[in-house]
PyMOL Python script that loads the backbone (N, CA, C, O; Angstrom):
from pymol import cmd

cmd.read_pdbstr("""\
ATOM      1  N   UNK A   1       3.523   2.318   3.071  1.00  0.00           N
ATOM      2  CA  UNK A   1       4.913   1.915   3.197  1.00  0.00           C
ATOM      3  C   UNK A   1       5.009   0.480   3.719  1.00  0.00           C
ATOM      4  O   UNK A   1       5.672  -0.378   3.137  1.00  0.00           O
ATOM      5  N   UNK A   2       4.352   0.268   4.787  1.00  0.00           N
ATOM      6  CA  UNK A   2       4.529  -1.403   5.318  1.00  0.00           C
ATOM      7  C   UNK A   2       4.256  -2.194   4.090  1.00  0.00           C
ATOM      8  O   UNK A   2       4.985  -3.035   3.564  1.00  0.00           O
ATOM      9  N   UNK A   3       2.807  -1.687   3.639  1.00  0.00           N
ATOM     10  CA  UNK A   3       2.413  -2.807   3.060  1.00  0.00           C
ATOM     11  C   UNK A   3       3.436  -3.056   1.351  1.00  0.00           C
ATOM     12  O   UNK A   3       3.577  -4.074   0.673  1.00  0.00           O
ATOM     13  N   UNK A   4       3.831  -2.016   1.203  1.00  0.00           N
ATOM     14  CA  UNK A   4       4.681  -2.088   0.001  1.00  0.00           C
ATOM     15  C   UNK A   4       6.129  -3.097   0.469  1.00  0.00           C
ATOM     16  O   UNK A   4       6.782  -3.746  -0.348  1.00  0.00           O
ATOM     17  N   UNK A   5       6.417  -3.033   1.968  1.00  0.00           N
ATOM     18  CA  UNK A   5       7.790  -3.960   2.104  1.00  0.00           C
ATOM     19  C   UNK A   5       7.140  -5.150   2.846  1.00  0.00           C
ATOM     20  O   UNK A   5       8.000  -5.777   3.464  1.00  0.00           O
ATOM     21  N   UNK A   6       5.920  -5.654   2.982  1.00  0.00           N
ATOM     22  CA  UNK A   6       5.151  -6.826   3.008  1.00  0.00           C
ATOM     23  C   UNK A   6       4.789  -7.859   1.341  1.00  0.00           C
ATOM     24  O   UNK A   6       4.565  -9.031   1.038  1.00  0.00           O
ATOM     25  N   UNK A   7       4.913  -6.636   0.712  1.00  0.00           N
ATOM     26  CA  UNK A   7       4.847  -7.394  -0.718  1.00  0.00           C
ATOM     27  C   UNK A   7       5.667  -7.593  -1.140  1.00  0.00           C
ATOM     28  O   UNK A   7       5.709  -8.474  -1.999  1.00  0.00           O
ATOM     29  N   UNK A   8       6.674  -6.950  -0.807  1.00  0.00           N
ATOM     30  CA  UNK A   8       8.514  -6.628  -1.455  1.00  0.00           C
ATOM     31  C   UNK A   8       9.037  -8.523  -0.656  1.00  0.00           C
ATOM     32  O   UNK A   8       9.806  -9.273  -1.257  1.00  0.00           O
ATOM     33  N   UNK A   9       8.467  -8.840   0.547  1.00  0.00           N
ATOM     34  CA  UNK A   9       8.926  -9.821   1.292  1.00  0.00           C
ATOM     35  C   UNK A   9       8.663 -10.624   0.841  1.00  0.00           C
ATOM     36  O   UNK A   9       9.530 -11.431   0.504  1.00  0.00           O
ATOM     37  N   UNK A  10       7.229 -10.870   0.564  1.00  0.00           N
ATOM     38  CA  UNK A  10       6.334 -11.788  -0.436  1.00  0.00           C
ATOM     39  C   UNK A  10       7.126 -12.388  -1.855  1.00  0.00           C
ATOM     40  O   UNK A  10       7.544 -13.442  -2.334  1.00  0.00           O
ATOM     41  N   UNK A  11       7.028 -11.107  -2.119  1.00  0.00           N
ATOM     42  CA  UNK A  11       8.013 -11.684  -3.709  1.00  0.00           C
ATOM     43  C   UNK A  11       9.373 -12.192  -3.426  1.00  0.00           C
ATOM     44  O   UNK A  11       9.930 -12.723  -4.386  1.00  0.00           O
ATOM     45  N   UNK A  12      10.022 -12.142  -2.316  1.00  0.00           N
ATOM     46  CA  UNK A  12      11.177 -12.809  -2.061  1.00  0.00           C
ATOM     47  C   UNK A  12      10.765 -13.809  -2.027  1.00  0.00           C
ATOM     48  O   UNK A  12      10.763 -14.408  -3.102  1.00  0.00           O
ATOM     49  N   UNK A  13      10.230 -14.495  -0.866  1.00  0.00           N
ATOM     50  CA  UNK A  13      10.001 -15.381  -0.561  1.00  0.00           C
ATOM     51  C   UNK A  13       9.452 -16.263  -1.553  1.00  0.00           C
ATOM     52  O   UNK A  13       9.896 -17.406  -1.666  1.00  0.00           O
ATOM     53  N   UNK A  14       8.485 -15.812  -2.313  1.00  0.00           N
ATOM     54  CA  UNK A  14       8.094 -16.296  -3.517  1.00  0.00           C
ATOM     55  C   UNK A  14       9.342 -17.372  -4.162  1.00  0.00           C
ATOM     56  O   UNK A  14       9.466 -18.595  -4.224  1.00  0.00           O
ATOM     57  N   UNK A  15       9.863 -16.625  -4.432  1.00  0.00           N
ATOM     58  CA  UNK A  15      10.855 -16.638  -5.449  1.00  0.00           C
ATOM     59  C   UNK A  15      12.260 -17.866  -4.592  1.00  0.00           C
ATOM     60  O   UNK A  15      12.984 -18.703  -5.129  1.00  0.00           O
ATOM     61  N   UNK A  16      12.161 -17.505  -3.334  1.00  0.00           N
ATOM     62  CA  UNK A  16      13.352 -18.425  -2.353  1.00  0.00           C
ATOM     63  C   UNK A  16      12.528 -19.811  -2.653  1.00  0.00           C
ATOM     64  O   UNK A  16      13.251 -20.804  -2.738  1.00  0.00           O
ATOM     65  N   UNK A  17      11.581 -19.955  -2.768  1.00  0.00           N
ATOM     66  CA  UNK A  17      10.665 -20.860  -2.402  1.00  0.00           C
ATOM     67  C   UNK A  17      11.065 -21.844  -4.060  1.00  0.00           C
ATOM     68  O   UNK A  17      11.652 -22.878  -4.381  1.00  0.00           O
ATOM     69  N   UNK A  18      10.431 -20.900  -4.614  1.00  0.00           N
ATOM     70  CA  UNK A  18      10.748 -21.828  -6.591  1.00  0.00           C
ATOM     71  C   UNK A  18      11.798 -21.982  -6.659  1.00  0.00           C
ATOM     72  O   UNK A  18      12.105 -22.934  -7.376  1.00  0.00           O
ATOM     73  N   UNK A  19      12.788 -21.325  -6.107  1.00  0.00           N
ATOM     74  CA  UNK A  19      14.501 -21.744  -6.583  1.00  0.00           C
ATOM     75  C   UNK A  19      14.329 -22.506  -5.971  1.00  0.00           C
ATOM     76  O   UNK A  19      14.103 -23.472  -6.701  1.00  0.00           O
ATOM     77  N   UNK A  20      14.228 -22.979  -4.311  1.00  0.00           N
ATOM     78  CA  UNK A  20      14.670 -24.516  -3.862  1.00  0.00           C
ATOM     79  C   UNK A  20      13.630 -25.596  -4.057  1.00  0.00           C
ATOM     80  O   UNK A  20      13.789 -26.653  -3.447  1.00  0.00           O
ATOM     81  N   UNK A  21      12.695 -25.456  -4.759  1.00  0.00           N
ATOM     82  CA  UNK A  21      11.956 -26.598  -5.185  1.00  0.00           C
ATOM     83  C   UNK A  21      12.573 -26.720  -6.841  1.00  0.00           C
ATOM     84  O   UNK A  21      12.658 -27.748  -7.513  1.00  0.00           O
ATOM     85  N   UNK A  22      12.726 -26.165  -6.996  1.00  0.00           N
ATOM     86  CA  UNK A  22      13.926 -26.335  -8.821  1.00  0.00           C
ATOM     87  C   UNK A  22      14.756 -27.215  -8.680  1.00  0.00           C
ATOM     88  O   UNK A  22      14.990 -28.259  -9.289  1.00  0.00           O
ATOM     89  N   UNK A  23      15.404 -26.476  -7.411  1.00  0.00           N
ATOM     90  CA  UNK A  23      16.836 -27.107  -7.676  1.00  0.00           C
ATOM     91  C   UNK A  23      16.673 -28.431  -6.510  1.00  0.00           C
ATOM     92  O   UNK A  23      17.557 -29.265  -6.707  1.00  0.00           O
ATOM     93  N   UNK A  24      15.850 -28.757  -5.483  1.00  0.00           N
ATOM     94  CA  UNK A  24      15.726 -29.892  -4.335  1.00  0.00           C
ATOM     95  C   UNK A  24      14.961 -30.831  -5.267  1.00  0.00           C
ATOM     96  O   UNK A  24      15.511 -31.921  -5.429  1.00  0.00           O
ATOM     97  N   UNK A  25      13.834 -30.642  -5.899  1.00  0.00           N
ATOM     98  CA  UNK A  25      13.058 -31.329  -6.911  1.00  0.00           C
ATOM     99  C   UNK A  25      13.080 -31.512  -8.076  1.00  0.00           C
ATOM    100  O   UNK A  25      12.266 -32.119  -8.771  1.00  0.00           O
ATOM    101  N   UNK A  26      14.284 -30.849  -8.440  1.00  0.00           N
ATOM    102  CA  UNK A  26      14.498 -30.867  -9.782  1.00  0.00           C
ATOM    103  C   UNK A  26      13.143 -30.570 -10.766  1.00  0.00           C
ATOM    104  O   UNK A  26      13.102 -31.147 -11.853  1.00  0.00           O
ATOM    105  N   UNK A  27      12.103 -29.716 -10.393  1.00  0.00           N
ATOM    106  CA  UNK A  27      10.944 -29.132 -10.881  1.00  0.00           C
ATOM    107  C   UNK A  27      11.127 -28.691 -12.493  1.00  0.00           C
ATOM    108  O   UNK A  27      11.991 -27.904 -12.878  1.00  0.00           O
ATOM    109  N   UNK A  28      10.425 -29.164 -13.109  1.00  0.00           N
ATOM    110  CA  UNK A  28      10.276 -28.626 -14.507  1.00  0.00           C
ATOM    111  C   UNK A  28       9.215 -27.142 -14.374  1.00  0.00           C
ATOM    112  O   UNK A  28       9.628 -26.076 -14.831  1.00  0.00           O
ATOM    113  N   UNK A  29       8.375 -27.201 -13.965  1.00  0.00           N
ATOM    114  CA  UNK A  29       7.700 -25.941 -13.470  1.00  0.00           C
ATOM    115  C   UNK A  29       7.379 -25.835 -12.238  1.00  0.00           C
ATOM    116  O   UNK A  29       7.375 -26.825 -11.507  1.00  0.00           O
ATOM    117  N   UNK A  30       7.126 -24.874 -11.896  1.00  0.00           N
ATOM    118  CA  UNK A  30       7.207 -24.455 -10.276  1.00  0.00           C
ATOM    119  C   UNK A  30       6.387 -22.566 -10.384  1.00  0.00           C
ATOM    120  O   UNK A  30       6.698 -21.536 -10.982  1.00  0.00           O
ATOM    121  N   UNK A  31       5.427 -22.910  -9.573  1.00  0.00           N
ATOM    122  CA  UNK A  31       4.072 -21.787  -9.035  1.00  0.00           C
ATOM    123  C   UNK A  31       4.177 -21.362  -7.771  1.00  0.00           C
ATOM    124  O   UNK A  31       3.993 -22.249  -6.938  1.00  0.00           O
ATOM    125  N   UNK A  32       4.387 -20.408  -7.401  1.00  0.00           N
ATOM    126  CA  UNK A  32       4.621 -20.138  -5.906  1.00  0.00           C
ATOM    127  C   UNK A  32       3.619 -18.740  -5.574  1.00  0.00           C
ATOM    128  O   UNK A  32       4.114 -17.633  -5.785  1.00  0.00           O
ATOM    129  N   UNK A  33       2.073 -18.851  -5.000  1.00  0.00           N
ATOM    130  CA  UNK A  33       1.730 -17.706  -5.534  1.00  0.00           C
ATOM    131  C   UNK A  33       1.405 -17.625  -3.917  1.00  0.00           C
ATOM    132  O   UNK A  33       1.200 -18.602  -3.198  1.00  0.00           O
ATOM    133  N   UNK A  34       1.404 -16.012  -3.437  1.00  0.00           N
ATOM    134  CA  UNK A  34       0.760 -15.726  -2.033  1.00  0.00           C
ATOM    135  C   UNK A  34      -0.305 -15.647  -2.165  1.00  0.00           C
ATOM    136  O   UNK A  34      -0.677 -14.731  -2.898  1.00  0.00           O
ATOM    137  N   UNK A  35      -1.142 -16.356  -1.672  1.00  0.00           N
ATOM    138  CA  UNK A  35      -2.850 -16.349  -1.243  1.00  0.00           C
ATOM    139  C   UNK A  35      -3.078 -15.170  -0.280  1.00  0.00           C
ATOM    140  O   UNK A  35      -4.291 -14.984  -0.183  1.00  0.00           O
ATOM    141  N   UNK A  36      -2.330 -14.251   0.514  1.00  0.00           N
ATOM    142  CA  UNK A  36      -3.059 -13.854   1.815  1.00  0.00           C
ATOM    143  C   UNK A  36      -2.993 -12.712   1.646  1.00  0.00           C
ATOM    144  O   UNK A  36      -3.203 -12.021   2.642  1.00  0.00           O
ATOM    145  N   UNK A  37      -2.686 -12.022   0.365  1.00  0.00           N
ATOM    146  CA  UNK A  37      -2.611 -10.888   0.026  1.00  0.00           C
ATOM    147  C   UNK A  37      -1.414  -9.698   0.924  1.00  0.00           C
ATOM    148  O   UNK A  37      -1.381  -8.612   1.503  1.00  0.00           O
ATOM    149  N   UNK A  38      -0.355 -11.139   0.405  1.00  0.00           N
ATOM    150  CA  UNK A  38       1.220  -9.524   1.084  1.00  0.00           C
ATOM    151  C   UNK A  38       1.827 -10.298   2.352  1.00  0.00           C
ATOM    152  O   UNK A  38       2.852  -9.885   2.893  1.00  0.00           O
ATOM    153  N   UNK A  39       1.255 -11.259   2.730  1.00  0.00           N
ATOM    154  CA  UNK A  39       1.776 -10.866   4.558  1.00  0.00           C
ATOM    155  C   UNK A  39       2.491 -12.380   4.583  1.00  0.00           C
ATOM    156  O   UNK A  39       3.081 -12.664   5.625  1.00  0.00           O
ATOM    157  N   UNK A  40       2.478 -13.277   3.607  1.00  0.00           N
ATOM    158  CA  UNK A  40       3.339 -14.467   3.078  1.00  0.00           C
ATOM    159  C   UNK A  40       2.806 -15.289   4.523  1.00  0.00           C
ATOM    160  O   UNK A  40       3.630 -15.675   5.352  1.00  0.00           O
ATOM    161  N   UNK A  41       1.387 -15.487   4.692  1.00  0.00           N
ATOM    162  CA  UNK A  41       0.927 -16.537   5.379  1.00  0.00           C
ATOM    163  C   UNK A  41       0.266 -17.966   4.921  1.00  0.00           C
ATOM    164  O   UNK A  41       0.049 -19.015   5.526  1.00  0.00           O
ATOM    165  N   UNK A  42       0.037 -17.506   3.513  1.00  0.00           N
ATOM    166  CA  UNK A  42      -0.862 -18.618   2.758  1.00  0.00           C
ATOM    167  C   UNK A  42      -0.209 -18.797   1.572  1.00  0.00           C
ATOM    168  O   UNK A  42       0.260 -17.888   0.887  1.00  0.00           O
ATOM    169  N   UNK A  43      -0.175 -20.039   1.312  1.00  0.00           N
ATOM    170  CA  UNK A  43       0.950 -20.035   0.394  1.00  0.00           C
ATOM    171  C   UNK A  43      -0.329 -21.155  -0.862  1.00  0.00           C
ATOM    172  O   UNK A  43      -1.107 -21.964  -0.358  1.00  0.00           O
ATOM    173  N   UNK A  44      -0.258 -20.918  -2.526  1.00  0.00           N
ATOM    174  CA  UNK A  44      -0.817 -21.766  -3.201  1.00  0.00           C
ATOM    175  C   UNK A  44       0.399 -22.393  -4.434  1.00  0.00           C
ATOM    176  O   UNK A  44       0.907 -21.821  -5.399  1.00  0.00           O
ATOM    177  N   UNK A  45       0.586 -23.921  -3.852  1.00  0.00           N
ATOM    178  CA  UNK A  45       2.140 -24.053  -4.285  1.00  0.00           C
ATOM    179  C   UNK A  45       2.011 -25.084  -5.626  1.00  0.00           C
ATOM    180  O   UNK A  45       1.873 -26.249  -5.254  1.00  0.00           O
ATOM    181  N   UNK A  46       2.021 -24.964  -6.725  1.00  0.00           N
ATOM    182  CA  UNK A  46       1.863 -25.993  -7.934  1.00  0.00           C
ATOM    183  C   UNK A  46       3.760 -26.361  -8.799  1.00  0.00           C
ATOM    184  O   UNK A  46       4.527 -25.611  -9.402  1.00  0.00           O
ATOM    185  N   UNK A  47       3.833 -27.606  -8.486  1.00  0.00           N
ATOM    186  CA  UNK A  47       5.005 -28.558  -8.821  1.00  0.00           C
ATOM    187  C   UNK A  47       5.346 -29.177  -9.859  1.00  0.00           C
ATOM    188  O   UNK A  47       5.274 -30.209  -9.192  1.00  0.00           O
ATOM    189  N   UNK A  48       5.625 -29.513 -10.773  1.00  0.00           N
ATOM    190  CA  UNK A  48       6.159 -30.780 -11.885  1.00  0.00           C
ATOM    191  C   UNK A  48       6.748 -30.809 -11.699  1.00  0.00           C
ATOM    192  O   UNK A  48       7.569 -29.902 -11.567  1.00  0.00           O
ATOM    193  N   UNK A  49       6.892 -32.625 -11.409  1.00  0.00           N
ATOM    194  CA  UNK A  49       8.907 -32.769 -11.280  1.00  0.00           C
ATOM    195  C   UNK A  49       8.927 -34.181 -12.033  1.00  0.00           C
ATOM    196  O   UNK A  49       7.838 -34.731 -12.195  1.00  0.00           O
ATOM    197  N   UNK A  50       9.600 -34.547 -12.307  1.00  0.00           N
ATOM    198  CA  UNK A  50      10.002 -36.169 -12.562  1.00  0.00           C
ATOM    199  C   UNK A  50      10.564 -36.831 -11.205  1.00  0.00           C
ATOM    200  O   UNK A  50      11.115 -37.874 -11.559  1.00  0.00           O
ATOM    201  N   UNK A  51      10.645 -36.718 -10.116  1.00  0.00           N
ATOM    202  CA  UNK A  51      11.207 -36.800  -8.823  1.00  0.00           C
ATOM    203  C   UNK A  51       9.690 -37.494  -8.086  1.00  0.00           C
ATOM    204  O   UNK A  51       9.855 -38.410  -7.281  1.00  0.00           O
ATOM    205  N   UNK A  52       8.543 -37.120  -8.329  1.00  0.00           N
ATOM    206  CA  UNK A  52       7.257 -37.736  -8.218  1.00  0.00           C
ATOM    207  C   UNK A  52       7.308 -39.121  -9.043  1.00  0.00           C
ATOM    208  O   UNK A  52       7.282 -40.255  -8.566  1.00  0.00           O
ATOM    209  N   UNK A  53       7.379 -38.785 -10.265  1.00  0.00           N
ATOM    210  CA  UNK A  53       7.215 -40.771 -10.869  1.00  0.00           C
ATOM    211  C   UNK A  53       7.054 -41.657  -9.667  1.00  0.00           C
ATOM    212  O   UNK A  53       7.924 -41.631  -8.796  1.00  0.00           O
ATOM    213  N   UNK A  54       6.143 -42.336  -9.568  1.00  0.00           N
ATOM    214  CA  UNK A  54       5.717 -43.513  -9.151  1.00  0.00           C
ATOM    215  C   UNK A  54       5.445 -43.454  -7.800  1.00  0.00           C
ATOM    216  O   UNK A  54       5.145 -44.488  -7.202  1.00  0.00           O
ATOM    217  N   UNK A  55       5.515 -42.233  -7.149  1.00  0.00           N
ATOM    218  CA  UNK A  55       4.960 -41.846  -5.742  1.00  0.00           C
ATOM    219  C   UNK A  55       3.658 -41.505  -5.699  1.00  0.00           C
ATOM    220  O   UNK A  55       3.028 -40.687  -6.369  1.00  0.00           O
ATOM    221  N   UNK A  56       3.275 -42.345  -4.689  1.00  0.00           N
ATOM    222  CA  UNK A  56       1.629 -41.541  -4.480  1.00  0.00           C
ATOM    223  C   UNK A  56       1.374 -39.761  -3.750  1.00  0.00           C
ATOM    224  O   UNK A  56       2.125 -39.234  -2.929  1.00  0.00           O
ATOM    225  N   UNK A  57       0.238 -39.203  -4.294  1.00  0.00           N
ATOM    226  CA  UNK A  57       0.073 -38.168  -3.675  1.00  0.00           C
ATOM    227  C   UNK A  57       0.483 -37.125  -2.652  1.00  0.00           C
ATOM    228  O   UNK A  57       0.950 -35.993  -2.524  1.00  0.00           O
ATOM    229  N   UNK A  58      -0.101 -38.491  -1.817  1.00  0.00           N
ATOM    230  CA  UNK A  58       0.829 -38.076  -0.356  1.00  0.00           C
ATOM    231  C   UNK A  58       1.817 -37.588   0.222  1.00  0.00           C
ATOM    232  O   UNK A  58       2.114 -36.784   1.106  1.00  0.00           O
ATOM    233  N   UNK A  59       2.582 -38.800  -1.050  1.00  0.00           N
ATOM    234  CA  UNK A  59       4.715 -38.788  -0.665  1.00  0.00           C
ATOM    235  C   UNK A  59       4.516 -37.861  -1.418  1.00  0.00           C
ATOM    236  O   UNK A  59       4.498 -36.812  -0.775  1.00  0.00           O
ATOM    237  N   UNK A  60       4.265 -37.627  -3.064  1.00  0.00           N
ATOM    238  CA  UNK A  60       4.471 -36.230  -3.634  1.00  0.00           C
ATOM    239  C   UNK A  60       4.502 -34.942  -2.546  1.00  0.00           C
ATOM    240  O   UNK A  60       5.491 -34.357  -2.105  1.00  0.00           O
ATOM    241  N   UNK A  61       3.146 -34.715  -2.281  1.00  0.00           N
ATOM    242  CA  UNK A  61       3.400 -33.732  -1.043  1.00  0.00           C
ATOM    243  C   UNK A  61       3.925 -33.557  -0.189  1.00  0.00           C
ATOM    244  O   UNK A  61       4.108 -32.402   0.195  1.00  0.00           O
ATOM    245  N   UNK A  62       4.509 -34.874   0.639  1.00  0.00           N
ATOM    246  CA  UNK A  62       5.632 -35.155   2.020  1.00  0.00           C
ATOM    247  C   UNK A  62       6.617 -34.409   1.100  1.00  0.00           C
ATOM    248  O   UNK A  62       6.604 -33.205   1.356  1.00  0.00           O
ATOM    249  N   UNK A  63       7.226 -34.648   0.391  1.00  0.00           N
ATOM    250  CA  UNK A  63       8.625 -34.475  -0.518  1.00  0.00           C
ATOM    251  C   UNK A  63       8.385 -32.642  -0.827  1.00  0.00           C
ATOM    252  O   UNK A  63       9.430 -32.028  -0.611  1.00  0.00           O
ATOM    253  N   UNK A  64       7.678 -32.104  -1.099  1.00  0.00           N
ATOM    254  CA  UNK A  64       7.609 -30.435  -1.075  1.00  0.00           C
ATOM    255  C   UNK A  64       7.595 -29.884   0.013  1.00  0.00           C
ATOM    256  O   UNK A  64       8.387 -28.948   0.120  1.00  0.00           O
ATOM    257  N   UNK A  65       6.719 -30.217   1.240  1.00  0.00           N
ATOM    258  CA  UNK A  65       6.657 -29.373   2.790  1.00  0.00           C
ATOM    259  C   UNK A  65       8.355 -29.775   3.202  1.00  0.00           C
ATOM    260  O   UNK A  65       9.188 -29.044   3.737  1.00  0.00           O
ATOM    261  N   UNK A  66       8.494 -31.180   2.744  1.00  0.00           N
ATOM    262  CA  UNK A  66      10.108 -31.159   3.466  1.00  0.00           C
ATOM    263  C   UNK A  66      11.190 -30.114   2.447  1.00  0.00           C
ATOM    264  O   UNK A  66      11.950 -29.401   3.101  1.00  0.00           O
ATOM    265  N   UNK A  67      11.231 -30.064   1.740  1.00  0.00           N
ATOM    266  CA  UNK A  67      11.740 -29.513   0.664  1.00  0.00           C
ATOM    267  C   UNK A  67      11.768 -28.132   1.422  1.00  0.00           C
ATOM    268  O   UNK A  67      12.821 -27.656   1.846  1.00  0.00           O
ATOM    269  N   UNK A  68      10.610 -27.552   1.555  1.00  0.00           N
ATOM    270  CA  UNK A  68      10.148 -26.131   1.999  1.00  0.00           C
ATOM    271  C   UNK A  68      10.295 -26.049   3.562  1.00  0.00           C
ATOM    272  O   UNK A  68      10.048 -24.927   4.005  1.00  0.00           O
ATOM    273  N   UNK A  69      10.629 -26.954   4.449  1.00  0.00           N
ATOM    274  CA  UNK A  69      10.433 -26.957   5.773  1.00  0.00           C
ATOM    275  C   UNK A  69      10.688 -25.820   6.328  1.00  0.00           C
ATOM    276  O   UNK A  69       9.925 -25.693   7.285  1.00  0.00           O
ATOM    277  N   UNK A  70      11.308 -25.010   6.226  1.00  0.00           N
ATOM    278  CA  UNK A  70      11.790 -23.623   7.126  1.00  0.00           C
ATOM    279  C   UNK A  70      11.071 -22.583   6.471  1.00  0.00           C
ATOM    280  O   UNK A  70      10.725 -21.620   7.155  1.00  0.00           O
ATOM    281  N   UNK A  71      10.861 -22.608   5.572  1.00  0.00           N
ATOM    282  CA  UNK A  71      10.249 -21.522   4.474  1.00  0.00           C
ATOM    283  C   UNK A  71       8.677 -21.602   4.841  1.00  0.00           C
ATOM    284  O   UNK A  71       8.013 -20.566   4.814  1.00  0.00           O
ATOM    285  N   UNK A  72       8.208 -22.582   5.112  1.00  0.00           N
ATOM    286  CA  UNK A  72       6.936 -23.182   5.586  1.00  0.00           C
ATOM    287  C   UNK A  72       6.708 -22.530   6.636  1.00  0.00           C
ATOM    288  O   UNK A  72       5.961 -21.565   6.474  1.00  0.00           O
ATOM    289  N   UNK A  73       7.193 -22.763   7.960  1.00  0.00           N
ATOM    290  CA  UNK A  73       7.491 -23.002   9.122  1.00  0.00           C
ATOM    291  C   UNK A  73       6.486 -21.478   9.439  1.00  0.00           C
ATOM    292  O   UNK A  73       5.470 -21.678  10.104  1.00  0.00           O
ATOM    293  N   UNK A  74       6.632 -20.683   9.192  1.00  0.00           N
ATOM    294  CA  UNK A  74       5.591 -19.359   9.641  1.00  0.00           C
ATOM    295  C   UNK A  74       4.257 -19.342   9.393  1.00  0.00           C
ATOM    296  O   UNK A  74       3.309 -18.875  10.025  1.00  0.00           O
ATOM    297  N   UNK A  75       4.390 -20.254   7.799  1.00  0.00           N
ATOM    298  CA  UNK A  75       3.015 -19.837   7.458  1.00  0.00           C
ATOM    299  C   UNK A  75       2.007 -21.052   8.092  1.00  0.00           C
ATOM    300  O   UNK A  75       2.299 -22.159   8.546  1.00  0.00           O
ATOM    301  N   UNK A  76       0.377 -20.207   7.889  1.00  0.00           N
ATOM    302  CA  UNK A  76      -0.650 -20.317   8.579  1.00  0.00           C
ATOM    303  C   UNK A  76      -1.128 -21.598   7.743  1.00  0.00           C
ATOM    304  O   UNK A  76      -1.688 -22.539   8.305  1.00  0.00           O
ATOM    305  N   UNK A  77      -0.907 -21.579   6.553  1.00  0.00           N
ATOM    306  CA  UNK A  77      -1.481 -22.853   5.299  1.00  0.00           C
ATOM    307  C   UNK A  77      -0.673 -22.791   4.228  1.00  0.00           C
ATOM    308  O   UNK A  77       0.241 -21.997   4.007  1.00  0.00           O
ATOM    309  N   UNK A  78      -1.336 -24.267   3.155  1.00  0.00           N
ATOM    310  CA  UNK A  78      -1.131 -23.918   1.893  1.00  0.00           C
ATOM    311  C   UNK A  78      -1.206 -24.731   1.227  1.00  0.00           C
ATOM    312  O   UNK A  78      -0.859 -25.814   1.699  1.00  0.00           O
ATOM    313  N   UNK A  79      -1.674 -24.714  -0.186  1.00  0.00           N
ATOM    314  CA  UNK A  79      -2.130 -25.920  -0.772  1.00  0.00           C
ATOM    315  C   UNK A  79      -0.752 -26.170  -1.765  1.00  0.00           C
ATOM    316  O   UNK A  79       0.296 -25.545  -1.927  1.00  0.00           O
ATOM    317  N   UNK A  80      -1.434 -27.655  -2.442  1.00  0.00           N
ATOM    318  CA  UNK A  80      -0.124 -27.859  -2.734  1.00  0.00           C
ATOM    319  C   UNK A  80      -0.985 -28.844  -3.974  1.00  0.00           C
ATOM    320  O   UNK A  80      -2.036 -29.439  -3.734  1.00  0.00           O
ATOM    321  N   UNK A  81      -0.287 -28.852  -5.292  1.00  0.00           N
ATOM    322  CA  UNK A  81      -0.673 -29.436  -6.459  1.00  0.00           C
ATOM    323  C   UNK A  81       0.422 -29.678  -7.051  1.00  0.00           C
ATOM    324  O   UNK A  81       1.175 -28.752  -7.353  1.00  0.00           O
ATOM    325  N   UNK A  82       0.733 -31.040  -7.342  1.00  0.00           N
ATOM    326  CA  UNK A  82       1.797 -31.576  -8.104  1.00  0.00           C
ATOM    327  C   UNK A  82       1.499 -32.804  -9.074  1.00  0.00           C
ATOM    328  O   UNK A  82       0.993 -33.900  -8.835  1.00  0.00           O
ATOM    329  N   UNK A  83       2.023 -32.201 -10.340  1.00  0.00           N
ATOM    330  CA  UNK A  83       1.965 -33.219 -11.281  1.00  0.00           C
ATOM    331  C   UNK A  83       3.252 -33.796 -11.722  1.00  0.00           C
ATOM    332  O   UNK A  83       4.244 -33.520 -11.047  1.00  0.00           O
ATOM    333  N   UNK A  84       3.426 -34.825 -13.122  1.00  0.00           N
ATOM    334  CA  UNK A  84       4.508 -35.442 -13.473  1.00  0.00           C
ATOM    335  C   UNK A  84       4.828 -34.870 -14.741  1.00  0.00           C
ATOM    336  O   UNK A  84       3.774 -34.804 -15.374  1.00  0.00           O
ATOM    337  N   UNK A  85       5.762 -34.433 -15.399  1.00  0.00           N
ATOM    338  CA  UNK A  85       5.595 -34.251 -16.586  1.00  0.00           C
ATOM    339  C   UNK A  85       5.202 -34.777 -17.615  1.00  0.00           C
ATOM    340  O   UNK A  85       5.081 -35.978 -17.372  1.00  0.00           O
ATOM    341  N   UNK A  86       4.849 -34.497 -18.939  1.00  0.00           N
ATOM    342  CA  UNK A  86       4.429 -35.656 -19.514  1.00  0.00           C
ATOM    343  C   UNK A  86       5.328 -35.772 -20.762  1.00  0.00           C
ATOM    344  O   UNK A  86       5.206 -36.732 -21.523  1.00  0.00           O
TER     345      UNK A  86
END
""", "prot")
cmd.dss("prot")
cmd.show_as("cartoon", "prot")
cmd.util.cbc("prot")
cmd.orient("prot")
């Protein structure tokens, strides 16, 4: 039972997470997958946006953790991969 409303949370969150990088980043695709198996501590986060153009790496990534700041805020990690469209 927990672990079924640990995954049930997961997939929310999942999902809270791609809507406001859609709509804050205007994301053409957006990956939001839980790494930690249920317990929404590890997050593996992949981006396209046109909102990156001409930013380095870095700022790409500054621009998603802020994006995500509260949504973030619990978890333990998380990687983060963002490209440009082409």
């Amino acid at each position: 039972m927990l672990r079924k409303l640990f995954f049930r949370f997961s997939q929310d969150i999942e999902k809270v997470m791609a809507d406001k990088l859609t709509q804050v980043l205007k994301a053409t695709k957006v990956e939001v997958i839980d790494t930690s198996g249920g317990c929404g501590s590890m997050y593996r986060l992949e981006i396209e946006s046109p909102e990156f153009q001409g930013k380095s790496k870095v700022k790409q990534h500054q621009m998603v953790v802020e994006a995500l700041k509260t949504e973030l805020a619990g978890a333990h990690g998380y990687s983060i991969k963002t490209n440009i469209p082409k």
